[in-house]
N, C-alpha and C positions, 0 to 999 in steps of 0.2 A: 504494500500500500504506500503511495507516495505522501509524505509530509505537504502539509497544505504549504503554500507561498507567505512567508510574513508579510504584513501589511506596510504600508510604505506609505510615509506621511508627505504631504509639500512642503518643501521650504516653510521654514517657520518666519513669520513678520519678524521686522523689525521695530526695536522697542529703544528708542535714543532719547535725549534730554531733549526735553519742546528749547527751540534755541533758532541763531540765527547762523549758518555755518558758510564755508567753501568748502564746494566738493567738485571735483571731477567726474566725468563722464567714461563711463567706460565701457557702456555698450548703448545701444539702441537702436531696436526693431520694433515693429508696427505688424497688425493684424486683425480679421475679422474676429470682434467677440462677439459670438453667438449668445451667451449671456446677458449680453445689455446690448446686444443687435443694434452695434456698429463697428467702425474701425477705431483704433487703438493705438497708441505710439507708445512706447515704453521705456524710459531714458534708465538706466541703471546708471549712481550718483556713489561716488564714494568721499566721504567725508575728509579732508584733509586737515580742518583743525580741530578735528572733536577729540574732546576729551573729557566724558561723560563717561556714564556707565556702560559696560563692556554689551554688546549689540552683535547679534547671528541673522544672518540673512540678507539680502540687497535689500537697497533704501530706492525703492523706485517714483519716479516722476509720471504720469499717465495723461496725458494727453489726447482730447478727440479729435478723431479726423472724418467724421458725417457718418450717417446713418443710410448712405447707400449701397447697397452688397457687393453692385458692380465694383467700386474702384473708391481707394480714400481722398479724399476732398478736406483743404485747409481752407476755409473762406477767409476775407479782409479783416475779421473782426476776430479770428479763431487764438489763442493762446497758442498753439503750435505753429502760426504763420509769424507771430509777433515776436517769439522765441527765434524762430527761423532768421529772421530779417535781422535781430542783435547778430546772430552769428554769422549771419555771412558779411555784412556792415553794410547792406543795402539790400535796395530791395531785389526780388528776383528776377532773373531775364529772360526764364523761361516757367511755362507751367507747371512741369513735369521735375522733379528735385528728387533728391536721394536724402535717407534720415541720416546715413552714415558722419553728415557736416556737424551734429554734434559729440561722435567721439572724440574724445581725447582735450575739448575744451573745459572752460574750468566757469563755475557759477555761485553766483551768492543764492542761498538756498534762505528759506524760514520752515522749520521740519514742528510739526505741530501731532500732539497724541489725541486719537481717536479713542475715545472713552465713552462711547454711542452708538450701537447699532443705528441702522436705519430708518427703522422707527421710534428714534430718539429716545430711545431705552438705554438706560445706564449699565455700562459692560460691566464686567466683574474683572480687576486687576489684570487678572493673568492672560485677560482677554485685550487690552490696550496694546496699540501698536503704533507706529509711526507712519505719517505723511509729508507730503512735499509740499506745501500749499503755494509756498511761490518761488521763484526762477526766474534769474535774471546772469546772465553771460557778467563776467567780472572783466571789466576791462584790462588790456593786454601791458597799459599803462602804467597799473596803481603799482607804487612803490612797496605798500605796504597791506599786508590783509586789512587791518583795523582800520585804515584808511575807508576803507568799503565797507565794511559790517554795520554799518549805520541803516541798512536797509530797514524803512518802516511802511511804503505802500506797495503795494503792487501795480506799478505804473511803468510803460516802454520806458525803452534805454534813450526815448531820445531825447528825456529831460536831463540829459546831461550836458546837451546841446545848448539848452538854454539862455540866455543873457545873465539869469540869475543862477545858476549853475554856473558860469563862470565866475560871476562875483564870489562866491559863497568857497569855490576850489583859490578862488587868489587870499583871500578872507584865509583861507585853512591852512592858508603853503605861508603866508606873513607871518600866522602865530606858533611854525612851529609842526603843524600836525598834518602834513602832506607830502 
């Protein structure tokens, strides 16, 4: 008689201090989820300044790309297009792009604990896990991490452009901290 097969669990979540971190990119692929019947982008993020409690599992970034079967779609307004556009530092020249433009680049993350099923029911401890709630490309520029960790909305990268974003970066680099 053959011995049954043991059970084999998924990957377990990961569970990090709610914080505001850099982390690199280190994979990212995209696919129809039959489960929530659409497409799907998947960013796998690795943490470069955490230094929290000790954490098993990728910390993933999830991203939609429409709800049509045929083929994934970023519209003008999509978080995956505006992500897109930080990373290549313009906009696109063609329709058609590969996800592979965010391997290897490096992002201000804000990683936040899900402690609520979905029908906003209170999880039980052991059931909390970690999210990505926002993502932004850390520019190729900053001198310094802490220089950038100041991250508090989730607004494009192109208020760095700004008039007042410049005053505020000459403001930071006269007193010292740029």
């Amino acid at each position: 008689m053959n011995p049954q097969p043991s059970i084999v669990l998924s990957e377990p979540f990961p569970l990090l201090d709610p914080g505001q971190y850099v982390a690199t990119c280190t994979e990212a692929s995209y696919a129809w989820a039959r489960q929530w019947k659409k497409w799907i982008a998947r960013l796998v993020l690795e943490p470069v300044n955490y230094g929290g409690r000790p954490y098993s599992g990728r910390l993933c970034k999830f991203l939609g790309l429409g709800k049509n079967p045929e083929r994934p779609f970023a519209g003008p307004h999509s978080d995956f297009r505006k992500l897109f556009v930080e990373v290549n530092g313009a906009q696109p020249t063609r329709t058609d792009v590969g996800i592979e433009i965010f391997e290897g680049h490096t992002f201000e993350i804000v990683v936040e604990t899900v402690m609520k099923d979905r029908n906003e029911k209170r999880r039980s401890p052991e059931h909390w896990y970690s999210v990505v709630r926002a993502m932004h490309l850390l520019p190729a520029n900053s001198s310094t991490l802490g220089t950038y960790l100041t991250l508090t909305t989730d607004q494009h990268s192109n208020t760095l452009n700004t008039p007042q974003a410049e005053k505020e970066t000459r403001a930071r680099v006269s007193k010292g901290f740029g």
